[in-house]
LOMAR-254108 format. One record per residue (C-alpha): x, y, z; residue number from 1. Coordinates in Angstrom, 1 decimal. Last residue first. Layout:
% residues N
<atom><u>X</u><v>Y</v><w>Z</w><resi>NUM</resi></atom>
...
***
This chain:
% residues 284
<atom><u>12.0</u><v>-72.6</v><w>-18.8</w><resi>284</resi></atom>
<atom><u>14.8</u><v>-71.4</v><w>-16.7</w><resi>283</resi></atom>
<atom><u>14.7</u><v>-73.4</v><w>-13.3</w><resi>282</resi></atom>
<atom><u>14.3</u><v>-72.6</v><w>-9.7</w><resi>281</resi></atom>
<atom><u>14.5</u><v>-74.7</v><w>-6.7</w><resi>280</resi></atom>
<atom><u>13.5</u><v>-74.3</v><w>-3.0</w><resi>279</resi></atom>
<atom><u>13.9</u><v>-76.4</v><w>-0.2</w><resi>278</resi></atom>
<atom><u>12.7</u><v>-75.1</v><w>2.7</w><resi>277</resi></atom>
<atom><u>15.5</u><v>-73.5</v><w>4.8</w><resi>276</resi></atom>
<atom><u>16.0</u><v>-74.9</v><w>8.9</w><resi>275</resi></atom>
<atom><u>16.1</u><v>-72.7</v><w>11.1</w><resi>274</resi></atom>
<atom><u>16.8</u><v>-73.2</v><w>14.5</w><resi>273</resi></atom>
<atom><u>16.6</u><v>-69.7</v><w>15.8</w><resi>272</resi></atom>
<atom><u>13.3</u><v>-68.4</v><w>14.7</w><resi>271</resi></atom>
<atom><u>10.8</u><v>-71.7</v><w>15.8</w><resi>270</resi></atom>
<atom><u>13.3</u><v>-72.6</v><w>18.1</w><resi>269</resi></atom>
<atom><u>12.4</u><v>-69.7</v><w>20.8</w><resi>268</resi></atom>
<atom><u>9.4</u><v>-71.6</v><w>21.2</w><resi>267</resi></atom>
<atom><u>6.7</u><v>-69.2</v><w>23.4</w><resi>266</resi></atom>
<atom><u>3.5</u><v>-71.3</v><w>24.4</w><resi>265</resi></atom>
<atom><u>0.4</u><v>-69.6</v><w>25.2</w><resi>264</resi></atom>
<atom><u>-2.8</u><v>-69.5</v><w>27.3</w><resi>263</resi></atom>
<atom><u>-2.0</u><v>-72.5</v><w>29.4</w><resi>262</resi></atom>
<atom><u>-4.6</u><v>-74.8</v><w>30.1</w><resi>261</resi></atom>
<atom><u>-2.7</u><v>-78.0</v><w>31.5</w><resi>260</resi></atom>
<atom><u>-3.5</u><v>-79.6</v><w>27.4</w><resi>259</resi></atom>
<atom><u>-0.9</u><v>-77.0</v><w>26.0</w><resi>258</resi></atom>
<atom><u>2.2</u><v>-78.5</v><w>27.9</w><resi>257</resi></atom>
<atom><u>0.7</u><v>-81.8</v><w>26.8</w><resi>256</resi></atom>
<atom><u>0.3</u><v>-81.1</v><w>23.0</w><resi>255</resi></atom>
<atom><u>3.9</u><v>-79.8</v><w>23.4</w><resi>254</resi></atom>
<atom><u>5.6</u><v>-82.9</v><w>24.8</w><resi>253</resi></atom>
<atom><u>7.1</u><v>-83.9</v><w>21.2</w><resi>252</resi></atom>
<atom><u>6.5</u><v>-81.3</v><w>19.5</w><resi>251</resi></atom>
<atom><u>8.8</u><v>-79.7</v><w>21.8</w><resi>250</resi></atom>
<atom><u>8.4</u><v>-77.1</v><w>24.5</w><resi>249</resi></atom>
<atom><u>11.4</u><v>-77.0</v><w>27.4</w><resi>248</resi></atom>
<atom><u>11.2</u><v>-73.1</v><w>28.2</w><resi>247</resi></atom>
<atom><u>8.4</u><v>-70.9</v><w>28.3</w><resi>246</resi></atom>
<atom><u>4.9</u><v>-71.3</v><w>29.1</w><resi>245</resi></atom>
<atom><u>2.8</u><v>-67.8</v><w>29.4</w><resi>244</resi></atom>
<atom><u>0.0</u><v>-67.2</v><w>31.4</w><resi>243</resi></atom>
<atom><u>-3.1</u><v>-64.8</v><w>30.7</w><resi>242</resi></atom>
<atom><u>-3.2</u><v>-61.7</v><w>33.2</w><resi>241</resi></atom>
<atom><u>-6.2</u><v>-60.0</v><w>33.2</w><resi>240</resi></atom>
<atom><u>-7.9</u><v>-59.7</v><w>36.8</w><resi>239</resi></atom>
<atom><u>-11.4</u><v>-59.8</v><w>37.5</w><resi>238</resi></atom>
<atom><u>-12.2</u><v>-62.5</v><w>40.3</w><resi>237</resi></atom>
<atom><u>-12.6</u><v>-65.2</v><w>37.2</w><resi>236</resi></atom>
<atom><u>-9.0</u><v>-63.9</v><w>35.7</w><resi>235</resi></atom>
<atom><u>-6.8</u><v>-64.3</v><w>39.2</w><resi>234</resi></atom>
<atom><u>-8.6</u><v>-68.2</v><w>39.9</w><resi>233</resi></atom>
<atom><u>-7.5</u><v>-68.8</v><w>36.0</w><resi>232</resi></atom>
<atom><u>-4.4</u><v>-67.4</v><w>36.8</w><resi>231</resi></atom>
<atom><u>-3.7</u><v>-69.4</v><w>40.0</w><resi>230</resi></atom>
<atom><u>-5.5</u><v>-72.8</v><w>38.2</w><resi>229</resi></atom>
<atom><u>-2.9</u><v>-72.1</v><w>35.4</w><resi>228</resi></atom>
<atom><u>-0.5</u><v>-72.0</v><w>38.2</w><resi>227</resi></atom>
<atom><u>-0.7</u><v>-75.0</v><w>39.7</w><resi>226</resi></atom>
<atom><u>-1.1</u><v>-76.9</v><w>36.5</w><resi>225</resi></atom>
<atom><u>2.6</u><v>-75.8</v><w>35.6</w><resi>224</resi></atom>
<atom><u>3.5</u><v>-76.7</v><w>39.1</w><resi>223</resi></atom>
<atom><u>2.4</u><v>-80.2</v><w>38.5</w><resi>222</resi></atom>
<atom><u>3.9</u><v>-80.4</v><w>35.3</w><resi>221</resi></atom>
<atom><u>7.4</u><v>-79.2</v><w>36.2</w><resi>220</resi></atom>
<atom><u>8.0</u><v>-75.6</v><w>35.4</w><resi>219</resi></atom>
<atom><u>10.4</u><v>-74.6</v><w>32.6</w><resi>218</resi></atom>
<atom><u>10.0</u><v>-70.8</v><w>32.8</w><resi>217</resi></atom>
<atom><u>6.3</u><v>-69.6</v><w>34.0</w><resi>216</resi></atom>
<atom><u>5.8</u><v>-66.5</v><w>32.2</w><resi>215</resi></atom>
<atom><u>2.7</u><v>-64.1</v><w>33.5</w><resi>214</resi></atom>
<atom><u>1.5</u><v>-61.8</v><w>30.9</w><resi>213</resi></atom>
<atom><u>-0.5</u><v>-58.5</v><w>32.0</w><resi>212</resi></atom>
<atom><u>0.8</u><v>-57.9</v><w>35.3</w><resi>211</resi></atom>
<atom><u>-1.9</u><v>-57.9</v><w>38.1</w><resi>210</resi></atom>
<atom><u>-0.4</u><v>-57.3</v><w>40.7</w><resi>209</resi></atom>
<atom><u>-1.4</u><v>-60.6</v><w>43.0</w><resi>208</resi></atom>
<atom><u>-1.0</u><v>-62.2</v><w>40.0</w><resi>207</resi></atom>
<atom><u>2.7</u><v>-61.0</v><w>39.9</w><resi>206</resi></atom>
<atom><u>3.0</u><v>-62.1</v><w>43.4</w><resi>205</resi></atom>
<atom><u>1.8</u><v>-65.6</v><w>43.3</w><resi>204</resi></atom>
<atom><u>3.6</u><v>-66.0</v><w>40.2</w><resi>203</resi></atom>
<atom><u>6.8</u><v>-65.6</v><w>42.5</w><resi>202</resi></atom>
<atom><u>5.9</u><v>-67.9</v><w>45.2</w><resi>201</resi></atom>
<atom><u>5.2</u><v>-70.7</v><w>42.4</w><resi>200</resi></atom>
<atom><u>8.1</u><v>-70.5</v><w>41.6</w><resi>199</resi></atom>
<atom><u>10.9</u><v>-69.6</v><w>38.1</w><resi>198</resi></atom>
<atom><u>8.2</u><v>-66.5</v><w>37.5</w><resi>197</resi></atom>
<atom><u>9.0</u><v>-64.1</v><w>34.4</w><resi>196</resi></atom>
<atom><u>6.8</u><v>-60.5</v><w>34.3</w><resi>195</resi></atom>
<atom><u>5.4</u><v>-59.0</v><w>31.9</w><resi>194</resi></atom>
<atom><u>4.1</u><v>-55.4</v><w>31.6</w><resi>193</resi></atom>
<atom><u>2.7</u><v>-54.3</v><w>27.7</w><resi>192</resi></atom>
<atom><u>3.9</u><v>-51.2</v><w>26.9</w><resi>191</resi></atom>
<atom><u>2.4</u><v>-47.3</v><w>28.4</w><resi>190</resi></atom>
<atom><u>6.5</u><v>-46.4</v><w>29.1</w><resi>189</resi></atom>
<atom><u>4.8</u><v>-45.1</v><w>33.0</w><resi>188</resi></atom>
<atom><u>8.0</u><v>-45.8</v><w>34.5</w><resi>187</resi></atom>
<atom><u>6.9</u><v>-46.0</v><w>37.7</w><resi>186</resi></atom>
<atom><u>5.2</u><v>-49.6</v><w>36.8</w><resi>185</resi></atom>
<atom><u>8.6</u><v>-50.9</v><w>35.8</w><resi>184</resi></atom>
<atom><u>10.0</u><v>-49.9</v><w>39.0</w><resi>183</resi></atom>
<atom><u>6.7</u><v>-51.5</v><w>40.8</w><resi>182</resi></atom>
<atom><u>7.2</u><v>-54.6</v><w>39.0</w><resi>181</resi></atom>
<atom><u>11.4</u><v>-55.0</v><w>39.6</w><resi>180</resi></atom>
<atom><u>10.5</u><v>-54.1</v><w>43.4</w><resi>179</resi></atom>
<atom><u>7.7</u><v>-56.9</v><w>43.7</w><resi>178</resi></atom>
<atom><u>9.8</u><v>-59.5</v><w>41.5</w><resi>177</resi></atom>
<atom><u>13.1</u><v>-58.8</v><w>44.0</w><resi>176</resi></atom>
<atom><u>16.0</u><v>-57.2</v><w>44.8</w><resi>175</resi></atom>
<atom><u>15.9</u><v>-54.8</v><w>41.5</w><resi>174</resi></atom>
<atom><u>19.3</u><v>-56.7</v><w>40.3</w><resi>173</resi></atom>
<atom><u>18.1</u><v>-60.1</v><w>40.8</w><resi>172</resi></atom>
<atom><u>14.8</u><v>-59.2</v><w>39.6</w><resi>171</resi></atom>
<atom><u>16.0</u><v>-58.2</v><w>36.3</w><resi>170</resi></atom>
<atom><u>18.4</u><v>-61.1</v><w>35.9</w><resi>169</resi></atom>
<atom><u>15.6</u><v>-63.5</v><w>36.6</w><resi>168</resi></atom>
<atom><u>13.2</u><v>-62.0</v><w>33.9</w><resi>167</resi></atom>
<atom><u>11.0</u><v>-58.9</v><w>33.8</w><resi>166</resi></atom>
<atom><u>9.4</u><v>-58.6</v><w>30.2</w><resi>165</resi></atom>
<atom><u>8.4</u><v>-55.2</v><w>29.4</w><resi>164</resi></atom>
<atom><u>7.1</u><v>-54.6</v><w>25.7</w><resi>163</resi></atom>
<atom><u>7.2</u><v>-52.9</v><w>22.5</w><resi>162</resi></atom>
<atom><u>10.6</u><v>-50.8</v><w>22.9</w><resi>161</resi></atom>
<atom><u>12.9</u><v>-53.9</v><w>23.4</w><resi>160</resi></atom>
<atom><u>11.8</u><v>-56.0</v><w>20.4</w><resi>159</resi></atom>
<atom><u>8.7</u><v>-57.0</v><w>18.7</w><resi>158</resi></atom>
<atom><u>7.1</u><v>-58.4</v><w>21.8</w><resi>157</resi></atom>
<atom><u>5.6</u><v>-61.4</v><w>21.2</w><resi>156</resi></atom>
<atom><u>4.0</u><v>-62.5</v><w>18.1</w><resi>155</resi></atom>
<atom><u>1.4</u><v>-64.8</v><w>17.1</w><resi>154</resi></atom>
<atom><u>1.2</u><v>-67.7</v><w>15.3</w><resi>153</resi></atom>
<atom><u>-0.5</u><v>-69.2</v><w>12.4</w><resi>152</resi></atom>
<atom><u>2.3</u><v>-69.7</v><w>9.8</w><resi>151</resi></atom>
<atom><u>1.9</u><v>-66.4</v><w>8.4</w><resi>150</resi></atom>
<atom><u>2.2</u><v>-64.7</v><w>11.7</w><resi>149</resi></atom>
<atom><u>5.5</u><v>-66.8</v><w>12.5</w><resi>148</resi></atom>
<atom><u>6.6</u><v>-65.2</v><w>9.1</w><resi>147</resi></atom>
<atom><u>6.4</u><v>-62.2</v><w>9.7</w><resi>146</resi></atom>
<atom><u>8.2</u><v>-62.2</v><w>13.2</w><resi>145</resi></atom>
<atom><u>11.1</u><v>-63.9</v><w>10.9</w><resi>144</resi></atom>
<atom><u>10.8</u><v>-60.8</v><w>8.6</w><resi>143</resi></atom>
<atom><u>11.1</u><v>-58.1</v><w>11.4</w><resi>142</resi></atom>
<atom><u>14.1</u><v>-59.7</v><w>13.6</w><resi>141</resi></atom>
<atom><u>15.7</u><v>-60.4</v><w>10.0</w><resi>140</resi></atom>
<atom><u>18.6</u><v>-58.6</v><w>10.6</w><resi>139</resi></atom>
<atom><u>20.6</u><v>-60.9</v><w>13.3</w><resi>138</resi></atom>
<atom><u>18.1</u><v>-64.4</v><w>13.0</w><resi>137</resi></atom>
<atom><u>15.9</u><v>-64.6</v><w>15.7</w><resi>136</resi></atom>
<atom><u>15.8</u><v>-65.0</v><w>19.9</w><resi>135</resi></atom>
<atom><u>13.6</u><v>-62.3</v><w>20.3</w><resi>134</resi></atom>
<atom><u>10.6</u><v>-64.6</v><w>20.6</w><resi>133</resi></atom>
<atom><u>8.1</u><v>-66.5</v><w>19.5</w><resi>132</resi></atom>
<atom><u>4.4</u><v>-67.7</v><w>20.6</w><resi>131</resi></atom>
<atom><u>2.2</u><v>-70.5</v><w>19.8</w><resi>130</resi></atom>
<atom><u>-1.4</u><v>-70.1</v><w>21.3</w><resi>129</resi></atom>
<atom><u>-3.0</u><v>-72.2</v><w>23.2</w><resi>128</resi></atom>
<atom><u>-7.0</u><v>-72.7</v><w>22.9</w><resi>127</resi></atom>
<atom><u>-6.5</u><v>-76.9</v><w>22.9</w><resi>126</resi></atom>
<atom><u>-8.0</u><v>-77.2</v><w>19.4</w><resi>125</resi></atom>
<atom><u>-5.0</u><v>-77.0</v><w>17.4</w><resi>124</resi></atom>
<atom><u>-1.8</u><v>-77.8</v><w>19.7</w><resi>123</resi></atom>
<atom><u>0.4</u><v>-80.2</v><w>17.0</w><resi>122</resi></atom>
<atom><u>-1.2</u><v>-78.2</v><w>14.6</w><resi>121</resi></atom>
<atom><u>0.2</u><v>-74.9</v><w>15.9</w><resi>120</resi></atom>
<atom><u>3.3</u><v>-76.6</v><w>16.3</w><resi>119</resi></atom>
<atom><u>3.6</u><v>-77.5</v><w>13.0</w><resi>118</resi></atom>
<atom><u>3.1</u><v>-74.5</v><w>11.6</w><resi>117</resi></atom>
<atom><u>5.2</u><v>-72.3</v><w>13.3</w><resi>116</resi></atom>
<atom><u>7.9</u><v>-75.1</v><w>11.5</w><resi>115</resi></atom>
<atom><u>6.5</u><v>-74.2</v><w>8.6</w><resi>114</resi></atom>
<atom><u>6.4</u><v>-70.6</v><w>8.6</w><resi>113</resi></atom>
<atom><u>10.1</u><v>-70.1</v><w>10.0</w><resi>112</resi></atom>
<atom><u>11.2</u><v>-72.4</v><w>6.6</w><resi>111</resi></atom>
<atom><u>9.2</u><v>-70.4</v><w>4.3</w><resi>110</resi></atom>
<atom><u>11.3</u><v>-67.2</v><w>6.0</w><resi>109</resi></atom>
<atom><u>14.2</u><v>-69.2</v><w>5.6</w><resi>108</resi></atom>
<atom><u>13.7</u><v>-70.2</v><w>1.8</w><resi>107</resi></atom>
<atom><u>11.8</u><v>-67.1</v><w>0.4</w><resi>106</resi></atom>
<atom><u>14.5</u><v>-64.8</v><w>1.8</w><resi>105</resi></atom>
<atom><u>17.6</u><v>-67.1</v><w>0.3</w><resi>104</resi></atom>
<atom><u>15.8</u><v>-67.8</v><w>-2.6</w><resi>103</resi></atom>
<atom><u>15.4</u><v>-64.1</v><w>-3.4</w><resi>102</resi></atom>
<atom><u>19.4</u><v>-63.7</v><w>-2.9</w><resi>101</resi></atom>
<atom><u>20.3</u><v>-66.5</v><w>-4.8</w><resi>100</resi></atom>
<atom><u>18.4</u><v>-66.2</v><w>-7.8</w><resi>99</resi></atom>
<atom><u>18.7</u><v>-62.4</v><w>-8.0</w><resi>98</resi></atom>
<atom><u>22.1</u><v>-62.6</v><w>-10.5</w><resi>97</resi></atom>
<atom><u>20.7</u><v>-65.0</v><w>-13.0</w><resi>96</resi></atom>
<atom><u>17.3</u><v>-63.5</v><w>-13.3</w><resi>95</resi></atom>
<atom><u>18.8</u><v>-59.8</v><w>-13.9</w><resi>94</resi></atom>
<atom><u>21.2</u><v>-61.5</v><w>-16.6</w><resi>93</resi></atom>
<atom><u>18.6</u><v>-63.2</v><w>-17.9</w><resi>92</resi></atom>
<atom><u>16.8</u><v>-60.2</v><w>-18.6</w><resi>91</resi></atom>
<atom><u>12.9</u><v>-60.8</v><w>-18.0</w><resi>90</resi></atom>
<atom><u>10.5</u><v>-62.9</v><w>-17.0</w><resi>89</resi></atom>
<atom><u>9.7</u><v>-64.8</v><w>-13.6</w><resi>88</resi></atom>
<atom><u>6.8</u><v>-67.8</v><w>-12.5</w><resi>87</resi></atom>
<atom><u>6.3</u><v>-67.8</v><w>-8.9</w><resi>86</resi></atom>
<atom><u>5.4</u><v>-71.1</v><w>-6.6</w><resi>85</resi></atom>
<atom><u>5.0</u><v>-73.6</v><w>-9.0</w><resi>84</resi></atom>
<atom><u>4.8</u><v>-77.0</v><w>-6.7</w><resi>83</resi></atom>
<atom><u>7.2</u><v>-79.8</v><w>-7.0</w><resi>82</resi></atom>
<atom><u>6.4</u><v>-81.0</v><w>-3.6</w><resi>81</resi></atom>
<atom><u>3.6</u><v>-79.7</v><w>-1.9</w><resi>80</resi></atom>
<atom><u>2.1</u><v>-76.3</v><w>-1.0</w><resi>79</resi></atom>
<atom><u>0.9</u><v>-74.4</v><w>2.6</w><resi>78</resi></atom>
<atom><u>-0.5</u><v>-71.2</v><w>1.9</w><resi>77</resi></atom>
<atom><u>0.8</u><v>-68.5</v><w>4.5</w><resi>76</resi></atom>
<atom><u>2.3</u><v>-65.8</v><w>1.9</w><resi>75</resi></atom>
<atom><u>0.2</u><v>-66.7</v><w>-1.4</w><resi>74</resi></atom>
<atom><u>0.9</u><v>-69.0</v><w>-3.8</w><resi>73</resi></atom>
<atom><u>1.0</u><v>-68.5</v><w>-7.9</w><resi>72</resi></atom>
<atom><u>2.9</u><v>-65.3</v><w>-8.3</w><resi>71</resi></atom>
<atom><u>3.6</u><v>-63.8</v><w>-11.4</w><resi>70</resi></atom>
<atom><u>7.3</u><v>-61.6</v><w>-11.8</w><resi>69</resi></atom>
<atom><u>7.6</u><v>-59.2</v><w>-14.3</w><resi>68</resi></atom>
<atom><u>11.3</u><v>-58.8</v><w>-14.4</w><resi>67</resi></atom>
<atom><u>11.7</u><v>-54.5</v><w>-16.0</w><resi>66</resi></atom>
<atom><u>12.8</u><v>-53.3</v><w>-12.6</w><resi>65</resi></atom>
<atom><u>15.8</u><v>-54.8</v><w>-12.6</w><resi>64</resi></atom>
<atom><u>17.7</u><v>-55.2</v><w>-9.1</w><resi>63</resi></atom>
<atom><u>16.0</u><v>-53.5</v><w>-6.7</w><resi>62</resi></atom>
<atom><u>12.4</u><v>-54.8</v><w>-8.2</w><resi>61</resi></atom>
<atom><u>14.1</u><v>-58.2</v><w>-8.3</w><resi>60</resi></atom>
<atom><u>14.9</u><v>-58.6</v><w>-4.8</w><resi>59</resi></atom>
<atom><u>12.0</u><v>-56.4</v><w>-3.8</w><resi>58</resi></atom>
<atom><u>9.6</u><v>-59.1</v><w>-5.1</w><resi>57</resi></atom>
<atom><u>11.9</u><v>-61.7</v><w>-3.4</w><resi>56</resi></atom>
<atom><u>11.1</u><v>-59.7</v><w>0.0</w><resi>55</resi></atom>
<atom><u>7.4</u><v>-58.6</v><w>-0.8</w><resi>54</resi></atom>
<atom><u>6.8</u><v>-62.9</v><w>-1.4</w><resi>53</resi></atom>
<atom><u>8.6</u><v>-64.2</v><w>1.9</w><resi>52</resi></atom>
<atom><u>6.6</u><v>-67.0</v><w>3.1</w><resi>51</resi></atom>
<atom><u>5.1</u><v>-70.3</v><w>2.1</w><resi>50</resi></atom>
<atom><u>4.3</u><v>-72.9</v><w>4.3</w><resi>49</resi></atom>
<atom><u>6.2</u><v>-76.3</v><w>3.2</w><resi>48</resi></atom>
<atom><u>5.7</u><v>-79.9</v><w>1.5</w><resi>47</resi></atom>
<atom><u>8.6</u><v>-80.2</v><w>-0.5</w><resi>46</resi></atom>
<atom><u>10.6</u><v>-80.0</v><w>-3.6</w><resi>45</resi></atom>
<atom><u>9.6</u><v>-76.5</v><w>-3.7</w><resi>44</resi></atom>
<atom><u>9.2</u><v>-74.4</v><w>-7.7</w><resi>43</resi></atom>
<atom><u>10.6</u><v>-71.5</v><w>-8.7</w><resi>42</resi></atom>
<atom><u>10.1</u><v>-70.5</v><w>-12.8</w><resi>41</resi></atom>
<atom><u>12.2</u><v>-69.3</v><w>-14.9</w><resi>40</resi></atom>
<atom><u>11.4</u><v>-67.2</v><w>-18.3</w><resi>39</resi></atom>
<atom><u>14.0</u><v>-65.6</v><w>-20.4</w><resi>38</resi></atom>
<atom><u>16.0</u><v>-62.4</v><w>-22.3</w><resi>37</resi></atom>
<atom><u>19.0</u><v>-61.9</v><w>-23.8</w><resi>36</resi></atom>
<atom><u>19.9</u><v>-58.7</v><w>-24.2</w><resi>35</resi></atom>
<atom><u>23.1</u><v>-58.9</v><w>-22.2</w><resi>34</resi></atom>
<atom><u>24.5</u><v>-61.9</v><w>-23.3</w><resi>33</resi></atom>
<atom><u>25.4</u><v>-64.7</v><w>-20.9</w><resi>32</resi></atom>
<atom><u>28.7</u><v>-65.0</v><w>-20.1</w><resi>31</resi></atom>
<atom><u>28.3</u><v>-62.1</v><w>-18.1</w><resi>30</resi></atom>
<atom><u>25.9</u><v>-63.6</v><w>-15.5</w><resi>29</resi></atom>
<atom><u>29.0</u><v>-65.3</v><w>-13.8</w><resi>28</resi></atom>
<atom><u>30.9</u><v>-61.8</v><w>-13.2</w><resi>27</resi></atom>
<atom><u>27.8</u><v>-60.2</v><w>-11.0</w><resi>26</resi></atom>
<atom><u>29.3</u><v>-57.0</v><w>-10.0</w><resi>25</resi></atom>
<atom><u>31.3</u><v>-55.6</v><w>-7.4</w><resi>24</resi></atom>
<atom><u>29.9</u><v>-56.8</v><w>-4.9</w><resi>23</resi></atom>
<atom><u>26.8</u><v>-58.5</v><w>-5.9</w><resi>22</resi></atom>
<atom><u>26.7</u><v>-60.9</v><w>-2.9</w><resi>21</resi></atom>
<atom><u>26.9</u><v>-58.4</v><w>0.0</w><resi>20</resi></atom>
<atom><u>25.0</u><v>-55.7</v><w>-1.6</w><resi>19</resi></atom>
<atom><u>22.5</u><v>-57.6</v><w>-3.0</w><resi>18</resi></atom>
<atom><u>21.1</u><v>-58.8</v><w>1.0</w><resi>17</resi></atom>
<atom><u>22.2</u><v>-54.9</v><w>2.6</w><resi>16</resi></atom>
<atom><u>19.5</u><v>-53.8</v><w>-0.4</w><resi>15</resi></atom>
<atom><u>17.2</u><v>-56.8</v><w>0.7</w><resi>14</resi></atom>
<atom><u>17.5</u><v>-55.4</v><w>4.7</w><resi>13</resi></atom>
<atom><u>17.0</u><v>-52.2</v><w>3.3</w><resi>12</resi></atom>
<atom><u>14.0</u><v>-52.5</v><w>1.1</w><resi>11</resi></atom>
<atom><u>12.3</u><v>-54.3</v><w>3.8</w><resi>10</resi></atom>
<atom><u>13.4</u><v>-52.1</v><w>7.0</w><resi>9</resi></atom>
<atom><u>9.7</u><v>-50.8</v><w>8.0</w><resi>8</resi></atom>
<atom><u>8.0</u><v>-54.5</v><w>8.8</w><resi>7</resi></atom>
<atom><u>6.5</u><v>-52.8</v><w>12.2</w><resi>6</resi></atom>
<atom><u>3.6</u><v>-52.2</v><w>10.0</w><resi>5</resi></atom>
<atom><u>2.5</u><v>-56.0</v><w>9.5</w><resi>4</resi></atom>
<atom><u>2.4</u><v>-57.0</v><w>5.6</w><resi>3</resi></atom>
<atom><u>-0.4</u><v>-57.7</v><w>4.5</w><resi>2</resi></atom>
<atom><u>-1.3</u><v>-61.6</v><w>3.8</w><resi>1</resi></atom>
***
């Protein structure tokens, strides 16, 4: 899977990644001699979606350029338990000290893939789409974002600069949805303009001007349905905002939540409760 272009701060984020468990040098791979030379191999003990190749390949590129590694999964392929994911050769040394580090990507970003996964399965053939948000992991905004792609969802904004999204502090201070969504249109940035709604009042009005995302934050059921009739009701006279469900999704509830017609679902879990796929690799 190519790598999106707002992925600009690879080779930096893995430089930042050696720099802070290097040091000063790796004093462990010393016992071992310096031209010796060996093959490892990286297997998962479980079922997972894989993610993360460019970032361990720049691991080991940044490290030693002379480890040849050989991939046997691609980014986005789901694999099972004791599974060869990447065969490496080179100095051991080089192997030794890049272990951790590549891991480290490959784990968490393979973790962010499956659990995008899941949810997309859990929804898979309602037309909902599972959505994340800014609420990732400090310095891997871009990775994380990756890796919801390769796992079958689809991004929200990237960050600040991609996208206006209007939330209850914003109206608050601009006195009201109307005001905040006619201050954003004066603007004139040209990026997407969404708009949060915590009533049915308020994504009355944001239909009513035609925003292009509507968020409807933890609404009951029979509001949620409400609205998706609203929007639907907006899009068949012409308009073009799709609706947005934010706030309480599980996999428990989220077939439901998707089932009331909504165009997406944004699970700020997804990037912030990670939890690593378990990864292993072994010299051979």
């Amino acid at each position: 899977m190519a790598l999106p272009a707002y992925v600009t701060d690879l080779d930096a984020v893995v430089a930042q990644a050696i720099a802070e468990d290097l040091g000063s040098g790796d004093h462990t791979a010393r016992l071992v001699p310096a031209d010796q030379q060996a093959n490892a191999r990286v297997i998962s003990r479980e079922t997972a979606v894989i993610c993360g190749r460019a970032w361990v390949d720049a691991v080991f590129a940044q490290l030693d350029a002379e480890v040849q590694l050989e991939w046997l999964v691609n980014d986005g392929q789901p694999v099972t338990a004791d599974q060869v994911l990447y065969r490496l050769q080179g100095s051991a040394r080089s192997l030794l000290t890049g272990e951790r580090t590549a891991l480290n990507f490959l784990q968490s970003l393979s973790g962010t893939a499956t659990a995008v996964r899941e949810y997309v399965d859990a929804v898979a053939g309602t037309g909902a789409a599972i959505v994340d948000t800014r609420k990732t992991l400090p310095g891997l905004r871009n990775a994380q974002k990756y890796a919801v792609l390769c796992g079958g969802g689809v991004n929200h904004r990237i960050g600040l600069y991609d996208g206006i999204l209007i939330k209850e502090n914003h109206i608050a201070a601009a006195g009201g949805i109307a005001e905040a969504i006619a201050a954003a249109r004066a603007l004139g940035s040209g990026v997407p303009l969404m708009t949060e709604a915590e009533t049915l009042d308020e994504a009355r009005i944001a239909l009513d001007q035609d925003v292009d995302l509507l968020l409807v934050d933890d609404f009951a059921d029979s509001e949620l349905r409400a609205a998706v009739r609203l929007t639907q009701a907006h899009r068949a006279a012409g308009g073009r905002t799709l609706i947005e469900y934010s706030g309480g999704a599980t996999l428990a509830n989220i077939r439901a939540i998707a089932e009331t017609g909504v165009d997406r679902i944004s699970i700020g879990a997804i990037t912030k409760h990670v939890r690593a796929v378990d990864l292993s690799m072994r010299f051979t």
